[in-house]
N, C-alpha and C positions, 0 to 999 in steps of 0.2 A: 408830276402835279399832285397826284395821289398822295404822296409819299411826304410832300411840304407840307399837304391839309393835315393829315394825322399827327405831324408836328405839330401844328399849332393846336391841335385841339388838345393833346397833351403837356402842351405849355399849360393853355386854361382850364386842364381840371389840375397841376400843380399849382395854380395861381391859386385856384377856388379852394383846396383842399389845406393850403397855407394860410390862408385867408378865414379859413372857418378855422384852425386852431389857432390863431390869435387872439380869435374873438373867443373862442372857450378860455381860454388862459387870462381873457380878460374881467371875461364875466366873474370867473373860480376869485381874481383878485378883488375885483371889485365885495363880492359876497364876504367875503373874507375882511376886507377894511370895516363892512356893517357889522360884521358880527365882532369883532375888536370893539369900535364904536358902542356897540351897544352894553360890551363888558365895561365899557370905561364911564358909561354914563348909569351903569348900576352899583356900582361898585364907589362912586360919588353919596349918593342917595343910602 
């Protein structure tokens, strides 16, 4: 019984720990589209 709970709890910090560098690698893209964006809109001007 013990032994299936520790499973799963280590499922959900692999999920959680997956989960939060998607989102860092999303954010990093995101930042990264603005700062392109904003060279392209100086670089007009």
């Amino acid at each position: 019984m013990l032994f299936i709970y520790f499973r799963q709890m280590k499922i959900k910090v692999n999920c959680t720990f997956v989960y939060f560098r998607l989102a860092k690698i999303i954010d990093t893209k995101h930042k990264y589209e603005r700062k392109i964006k904003m060279q392209i809109q100086k670089s007009k001007y």
